[in-house]
C-alpha distance (Angstrom), angle and dihedral (degrees) to the residues before:
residue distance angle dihedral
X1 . . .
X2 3.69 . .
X3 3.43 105.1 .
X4 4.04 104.2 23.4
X5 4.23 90.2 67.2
X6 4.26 97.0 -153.9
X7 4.00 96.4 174.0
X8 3.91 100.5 -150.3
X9 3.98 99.4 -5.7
X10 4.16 112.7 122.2
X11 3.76 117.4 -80.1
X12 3.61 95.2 -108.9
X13 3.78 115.8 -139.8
X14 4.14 140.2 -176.1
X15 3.51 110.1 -159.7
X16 4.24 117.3 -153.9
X17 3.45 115.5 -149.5
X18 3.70 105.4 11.5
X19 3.45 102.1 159.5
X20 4.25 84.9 64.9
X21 3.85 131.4 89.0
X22 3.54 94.7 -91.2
X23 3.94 92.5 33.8
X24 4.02 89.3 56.1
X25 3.82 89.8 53.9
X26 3.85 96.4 32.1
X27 4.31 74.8 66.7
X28 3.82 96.7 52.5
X29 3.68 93.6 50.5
X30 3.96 92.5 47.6
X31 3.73 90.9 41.7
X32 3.84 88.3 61.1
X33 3.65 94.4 40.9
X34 3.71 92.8 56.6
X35 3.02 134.2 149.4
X36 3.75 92.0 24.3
X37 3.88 88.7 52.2
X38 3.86 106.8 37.4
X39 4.44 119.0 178.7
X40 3.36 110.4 -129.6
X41 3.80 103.0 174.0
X42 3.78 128.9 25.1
X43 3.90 133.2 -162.0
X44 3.73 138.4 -165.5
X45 3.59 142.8 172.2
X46 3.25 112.1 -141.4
X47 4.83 110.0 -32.1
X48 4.17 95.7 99.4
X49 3.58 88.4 168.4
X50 3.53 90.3 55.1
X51 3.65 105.1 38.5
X52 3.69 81.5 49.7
X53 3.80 96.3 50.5
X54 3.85 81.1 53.1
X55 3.64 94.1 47.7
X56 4.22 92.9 57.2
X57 4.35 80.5 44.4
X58 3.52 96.5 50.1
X59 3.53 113.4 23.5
X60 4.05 101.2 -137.9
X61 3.57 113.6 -170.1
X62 3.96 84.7 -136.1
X63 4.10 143.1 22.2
X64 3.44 130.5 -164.3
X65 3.61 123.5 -175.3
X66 4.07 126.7 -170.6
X67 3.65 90.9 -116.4
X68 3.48 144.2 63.9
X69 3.54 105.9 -116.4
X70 4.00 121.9 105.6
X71 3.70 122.3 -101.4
X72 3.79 123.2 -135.0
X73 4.03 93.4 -131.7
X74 4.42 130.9 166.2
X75 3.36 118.3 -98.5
X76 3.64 110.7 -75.2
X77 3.39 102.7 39.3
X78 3.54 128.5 105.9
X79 3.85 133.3 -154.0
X80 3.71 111.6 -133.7
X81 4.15 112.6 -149.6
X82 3.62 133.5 -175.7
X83 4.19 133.4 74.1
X84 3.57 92.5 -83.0
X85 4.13 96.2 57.0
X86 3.64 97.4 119.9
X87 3.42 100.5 51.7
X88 3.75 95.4 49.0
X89 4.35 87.4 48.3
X90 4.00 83.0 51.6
X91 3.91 92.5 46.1
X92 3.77 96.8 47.6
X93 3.56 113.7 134.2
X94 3.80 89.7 -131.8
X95 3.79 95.7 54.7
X96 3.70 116.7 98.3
X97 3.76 96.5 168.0
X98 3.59 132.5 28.5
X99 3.68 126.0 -162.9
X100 3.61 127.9 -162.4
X101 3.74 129.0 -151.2
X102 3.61 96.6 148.0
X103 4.09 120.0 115.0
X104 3.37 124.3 -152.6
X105 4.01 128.2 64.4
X106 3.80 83.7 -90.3
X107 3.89 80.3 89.4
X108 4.07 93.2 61.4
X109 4.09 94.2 74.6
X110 4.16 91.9 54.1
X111 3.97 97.4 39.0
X112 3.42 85.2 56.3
X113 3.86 104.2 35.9
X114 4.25 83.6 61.0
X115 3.64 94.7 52.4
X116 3.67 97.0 52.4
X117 3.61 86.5 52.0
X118 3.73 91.6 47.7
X119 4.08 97.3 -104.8
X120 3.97 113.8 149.4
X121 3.80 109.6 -123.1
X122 3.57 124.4 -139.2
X123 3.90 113.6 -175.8
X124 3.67 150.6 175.6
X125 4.33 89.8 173.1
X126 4.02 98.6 122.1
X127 4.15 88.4 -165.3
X128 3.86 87.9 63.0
X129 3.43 88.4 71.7
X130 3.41 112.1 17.3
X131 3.74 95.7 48.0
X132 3.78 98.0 27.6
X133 3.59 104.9 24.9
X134 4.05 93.2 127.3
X135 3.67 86.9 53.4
X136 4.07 107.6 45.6
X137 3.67 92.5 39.8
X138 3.75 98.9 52.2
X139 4.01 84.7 55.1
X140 4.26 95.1 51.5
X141 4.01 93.6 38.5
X142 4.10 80.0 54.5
X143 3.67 93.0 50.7
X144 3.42 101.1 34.5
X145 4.26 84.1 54.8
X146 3.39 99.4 56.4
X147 4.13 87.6 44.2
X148 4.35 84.8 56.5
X149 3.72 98.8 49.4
X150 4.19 86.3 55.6
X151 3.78 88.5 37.6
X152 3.38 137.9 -9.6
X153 3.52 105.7 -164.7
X154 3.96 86.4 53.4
X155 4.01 105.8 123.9
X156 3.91 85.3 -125.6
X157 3.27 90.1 54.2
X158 3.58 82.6 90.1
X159 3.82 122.4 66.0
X160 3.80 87.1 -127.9
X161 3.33 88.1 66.1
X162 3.97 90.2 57.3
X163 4.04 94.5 40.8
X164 4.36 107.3 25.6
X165 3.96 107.5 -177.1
X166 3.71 112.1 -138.1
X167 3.55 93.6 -166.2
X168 4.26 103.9 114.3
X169 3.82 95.8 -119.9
X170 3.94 94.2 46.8
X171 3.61 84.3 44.5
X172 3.70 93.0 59.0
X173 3.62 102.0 46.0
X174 4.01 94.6 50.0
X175 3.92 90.9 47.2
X176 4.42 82.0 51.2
X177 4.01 80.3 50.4
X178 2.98 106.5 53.3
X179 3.95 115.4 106.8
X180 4.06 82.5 9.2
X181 3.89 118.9 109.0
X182 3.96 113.9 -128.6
X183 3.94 90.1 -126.5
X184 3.90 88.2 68.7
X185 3.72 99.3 45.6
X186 4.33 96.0 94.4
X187 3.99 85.0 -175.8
X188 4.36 152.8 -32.6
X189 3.50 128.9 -102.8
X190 3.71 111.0 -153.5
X191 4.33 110.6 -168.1
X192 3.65 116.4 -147.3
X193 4.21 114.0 -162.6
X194 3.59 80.4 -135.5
X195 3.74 90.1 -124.9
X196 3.86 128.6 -113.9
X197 3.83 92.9 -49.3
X198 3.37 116.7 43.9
X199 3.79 95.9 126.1
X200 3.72 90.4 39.5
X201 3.86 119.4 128.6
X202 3.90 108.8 -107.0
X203 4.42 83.5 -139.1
X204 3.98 83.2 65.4
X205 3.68 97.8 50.7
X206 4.09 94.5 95.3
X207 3.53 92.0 53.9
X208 4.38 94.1 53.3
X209 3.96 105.8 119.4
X210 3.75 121.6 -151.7
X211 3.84 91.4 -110.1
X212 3.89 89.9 57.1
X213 3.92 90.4 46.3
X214 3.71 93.4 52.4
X215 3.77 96.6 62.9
X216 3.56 99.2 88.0
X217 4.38 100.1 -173.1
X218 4.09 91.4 -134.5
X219 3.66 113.5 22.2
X220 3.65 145.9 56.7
X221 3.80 115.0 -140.3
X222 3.48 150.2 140.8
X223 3.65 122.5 -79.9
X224 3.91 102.4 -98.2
X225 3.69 94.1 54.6
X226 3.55 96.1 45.6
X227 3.57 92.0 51.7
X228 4.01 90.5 53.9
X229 4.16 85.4 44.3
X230 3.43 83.9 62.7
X231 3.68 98.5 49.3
X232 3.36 97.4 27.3
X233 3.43 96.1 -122.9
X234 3.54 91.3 122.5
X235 3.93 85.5 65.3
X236 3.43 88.4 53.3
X237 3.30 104.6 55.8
X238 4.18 87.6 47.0
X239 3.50 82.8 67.5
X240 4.08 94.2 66.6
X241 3.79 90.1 42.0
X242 3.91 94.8 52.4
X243 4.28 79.4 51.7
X244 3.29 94.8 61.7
X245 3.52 107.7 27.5
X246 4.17 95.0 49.8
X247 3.51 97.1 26.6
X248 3.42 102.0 -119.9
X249 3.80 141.7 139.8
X250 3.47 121.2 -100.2
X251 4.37 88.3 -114.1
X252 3.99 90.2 58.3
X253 4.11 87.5 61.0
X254 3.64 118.8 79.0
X255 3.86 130.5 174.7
X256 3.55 122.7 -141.2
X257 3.76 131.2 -172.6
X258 4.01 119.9 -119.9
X259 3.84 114.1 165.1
X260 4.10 91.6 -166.3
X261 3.53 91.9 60.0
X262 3.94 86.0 -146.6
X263 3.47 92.2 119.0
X264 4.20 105.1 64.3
X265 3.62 99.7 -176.8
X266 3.83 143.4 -50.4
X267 4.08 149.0 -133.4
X268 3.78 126.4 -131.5
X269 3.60 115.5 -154.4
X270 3.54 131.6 -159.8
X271 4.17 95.0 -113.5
X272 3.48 85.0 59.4
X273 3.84 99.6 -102.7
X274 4.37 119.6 142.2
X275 3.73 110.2 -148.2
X276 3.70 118.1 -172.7
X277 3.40 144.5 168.8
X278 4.16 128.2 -129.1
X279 4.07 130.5 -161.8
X280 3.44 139.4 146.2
X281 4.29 115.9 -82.5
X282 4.37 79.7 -94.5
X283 4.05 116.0 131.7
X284 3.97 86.3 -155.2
X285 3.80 98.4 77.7
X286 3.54 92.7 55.8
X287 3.63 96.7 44.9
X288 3.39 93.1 51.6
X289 3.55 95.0 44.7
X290 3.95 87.5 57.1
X291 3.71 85.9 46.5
X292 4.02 108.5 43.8
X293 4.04 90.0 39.7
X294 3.04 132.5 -170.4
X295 4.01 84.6 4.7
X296 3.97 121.4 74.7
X297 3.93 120.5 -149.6
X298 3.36 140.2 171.8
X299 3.91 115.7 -55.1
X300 3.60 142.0 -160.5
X301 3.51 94.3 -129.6
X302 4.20 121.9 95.9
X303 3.75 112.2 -110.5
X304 3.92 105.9 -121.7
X305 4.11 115.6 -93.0
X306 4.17 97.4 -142.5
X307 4.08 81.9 -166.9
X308 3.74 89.6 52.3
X309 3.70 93.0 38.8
X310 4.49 85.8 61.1
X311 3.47 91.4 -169.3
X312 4.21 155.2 -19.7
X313 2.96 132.6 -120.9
X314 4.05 134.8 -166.3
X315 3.78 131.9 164.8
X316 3.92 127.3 165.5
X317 4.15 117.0 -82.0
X318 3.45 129.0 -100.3
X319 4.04 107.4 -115.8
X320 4.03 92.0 173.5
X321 3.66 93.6 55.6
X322 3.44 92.4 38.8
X323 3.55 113.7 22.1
X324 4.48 101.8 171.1
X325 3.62 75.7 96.1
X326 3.68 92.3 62.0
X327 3.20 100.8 37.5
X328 3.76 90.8 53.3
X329 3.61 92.2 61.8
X330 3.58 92.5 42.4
X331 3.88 90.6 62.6
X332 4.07 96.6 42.1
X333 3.23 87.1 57.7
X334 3.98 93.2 54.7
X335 3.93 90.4 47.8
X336 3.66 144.9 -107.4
X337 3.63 91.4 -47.4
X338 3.72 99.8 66.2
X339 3.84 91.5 38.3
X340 3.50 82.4 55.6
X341 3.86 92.7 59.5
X342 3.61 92.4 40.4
X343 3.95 97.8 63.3
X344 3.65 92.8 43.4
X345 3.84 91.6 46.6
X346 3.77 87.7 52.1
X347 3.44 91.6 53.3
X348 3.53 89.6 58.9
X349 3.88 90.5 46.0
X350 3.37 97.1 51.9
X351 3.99 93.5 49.5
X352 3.54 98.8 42.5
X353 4.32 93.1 47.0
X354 4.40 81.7 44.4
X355 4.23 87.2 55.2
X356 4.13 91.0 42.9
X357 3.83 98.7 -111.2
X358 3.73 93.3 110.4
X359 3.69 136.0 45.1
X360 3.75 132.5 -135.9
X361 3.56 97.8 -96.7
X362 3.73 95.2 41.3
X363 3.79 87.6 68.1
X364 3.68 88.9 78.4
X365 3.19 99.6 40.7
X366 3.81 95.1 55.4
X367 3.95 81.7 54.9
X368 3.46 95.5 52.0
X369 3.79 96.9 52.3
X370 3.86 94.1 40.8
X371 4.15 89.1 56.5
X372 4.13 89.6 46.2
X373 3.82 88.7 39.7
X374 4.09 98.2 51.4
X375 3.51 111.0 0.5
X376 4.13 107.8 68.7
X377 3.29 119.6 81.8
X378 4.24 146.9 47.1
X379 4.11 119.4 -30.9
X380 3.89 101.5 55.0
X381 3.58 95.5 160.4
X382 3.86 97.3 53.8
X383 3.79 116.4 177.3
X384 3.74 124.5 -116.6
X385 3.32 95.6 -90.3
X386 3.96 90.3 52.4
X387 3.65 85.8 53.8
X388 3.64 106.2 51.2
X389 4.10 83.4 51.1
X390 3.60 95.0 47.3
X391 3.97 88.8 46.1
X392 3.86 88.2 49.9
X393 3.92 92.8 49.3
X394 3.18 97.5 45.8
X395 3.86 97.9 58.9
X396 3.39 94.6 40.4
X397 3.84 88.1 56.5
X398 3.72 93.4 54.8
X399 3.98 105.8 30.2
X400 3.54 102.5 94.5
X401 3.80 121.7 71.6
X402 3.73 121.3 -97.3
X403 4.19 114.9 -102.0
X404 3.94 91.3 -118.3
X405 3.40 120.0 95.3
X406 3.54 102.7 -122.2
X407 4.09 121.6 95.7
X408 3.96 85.5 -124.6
X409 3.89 97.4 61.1
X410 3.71 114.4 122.4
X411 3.65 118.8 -167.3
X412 3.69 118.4 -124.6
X413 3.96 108.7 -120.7
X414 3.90 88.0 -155.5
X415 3.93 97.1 61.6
């Protein structure tokens, strides 16, 4: 879109990981923006009858699916094999915006194939950043440079403009940003709901089943993020995204506590003023914010009722009881390396406390040995490759259940 100037041709857009919770309601918004938003390319890991249900919808001129079995596509649309499918979607010459619901550091290689081609970047992938920050944002601040020396005021003059989080609390500080200058902002306030036990007894953690977890009180997500809700790991990790996409240090990002989840996140500035910005618990408003940038039209989601809403509460988060948030931190402030570790280690977490071989309190654990296991030392700016073996290492070394008998066991990669 921002360098192929179509004056009023489609938006054209390849959505990554459609068949996902984001993906699914990345497709409602674009539905409803059509025809000024049209999908041209579609990709899934694993749904085919979905991704081909969206493919008769939609009318993609390509699928690619993260298997090998044949889809049952319309005429004109092709199927697009081989490892390196994603990044060739993202790199298509008739892609102006990519958006990424896809998890896993799989998502690194086409996030950063479109921006060297000059694709915006819309995504909800926490690895991107986390992971990969050093990487992605080198590529938007170098796009969004030579966008300021032509024009300043240009919306991709920003790097947010080149990479636009999705996630709600990212959302909410770059629509507080925008018109701001960064030299004014004196720090972020990301909220956390706080997730379904925030008033929970630490003595009844062991005993938290995967059912319980997975009713987050305000929002309605996909598994893995409602897991790290719940430990507020999810928060944590937030906190390394805000770093790199803002430019802050870690000491200019707080976390704060707000059950409602009315309140998605907010800017300190240095004259003292709080700027924040408030939505329904409704993935669509940020996803179409990424999407309809820098312009803002009508939305499925319901504007928030401050009468209805009564009141709003916040208090300060609990890093004993739940210490992902800590540990988060912790491994930011080592570097990209350990974060690295620490999202692939939560992956592992997550999955292993979802099939009953971990308990709730082991999740953090298993993070905090993964980021002392592979995340000290030299190279904290690995390369992509580096990643993807590091991500790969790292789950192998914590897959298999520990040798103790108890659910909580994690094994220690170093034996």
């Amino acid at each position: 879109m921002a360098d192929r100037p179509r004056p009023g041709a489609p938006v054209r857009v390849a959505l990554l990981g459609s068949g996902g919770s984001i993906g699914t309601q990345a497709v409602d918004v674009l539905t409803r923006l059509a025809p000024d938003w049209r999908v041209v390319a579609l990709a899934t890991g694993s749904r085919a009858a979905l991704v081909e249900e969206q493919a008769r919808r939609l009318r993609p001129a390509a699928v690619a699916i993260g298997t090998d079995a044949p889809l049952d596509l319309p005429t004109g649309c092709a199927q697009v094999r081989g490892p390196d499918a994603l990044e060739a979607l993202a790199a298509r010459d008739d892609v102006d915006l990519v958006v990424v619901g896809t998890a896993g550091v799989v998502s690194l290689r086409p996030v950063l194939a479109a921006l060297r081609v000059g694709t915006v970047v819309a995504t909800a992938n926490k690895e991107t950043l986390v992971a990969g920050g050093h990487l992605v944002m080198a590529e938007a601040r170098a796009l969004a440079a030579g966008r300021a020396a032509a024009d300043p005021r240009d919306p991709l003059a920003s790097p947010l403009g080149w990479l636009r989080p999705i996630d709600s609390e990212h959302s909410a500080i770059w629509q507080c940003l925008v018109g701001e200058a960064l030299a004014d902002v004196a720090g972020l306030i990301l909220t956390a709901s706080g997730g379904p036990f925030l008033d929970t007894p630490a003595g009844d953690f062991a005993g938290i089943t995967p059912e319980r977890a997975l009713r987050h009180p305000t929002w309605s997500m996909g598994a893995k993020i409602t897991i790290d809700s719940a430990t507020l790991a999810n928060k944590g990790l937030e906190v390394v995204e805000a770093h790199w996409l803002y430019g802050l240090p870690y000491e200019r990002i707080d976390v704060v506590v707000h059950p409602q989840s009315v309140v998605h996140s907010a800017v300190r500035f240095r004259d003292g003023s709080l700027k924040a910005q408030l939505g329904t618990p409704d993935m669509r408003l940020p996803i179409q914010y990424a999407v309809t940038y820098p312009r803002r039209l009508p939305s499925p989601a319901a504007a928030v009722d401050l009468v209805a809403a009564g009141h709003l509460d916040f208090r300060a988060p609990d890093e004993v009881r739940f210490p992902a948030l800590r540990i988060a931190r912790e491994a930011g402030a080592i570097g990209s390396r350990a974060t690295a570790a620490l999202i692939a280690a939560d992956e592992v977490a997550v999955g292993r406390f979802l099939a009953g071989t971990l308990d709730f309190p082991g999740i953090a654990s298993l993070l905090e040995r993964a980021v002392a296991r592979y995340g000290s030392g030299p190279g904290q700016e690995p390369g992509v490759d580096e990643l993807v073996a590091l991500d790969a290492e790292v789950r192998a070394a914590f897959a298999a259940p520990g040798a103790g008998p108890g659910r909580g066991t994690v094994p220690d990669p170093a034996a």
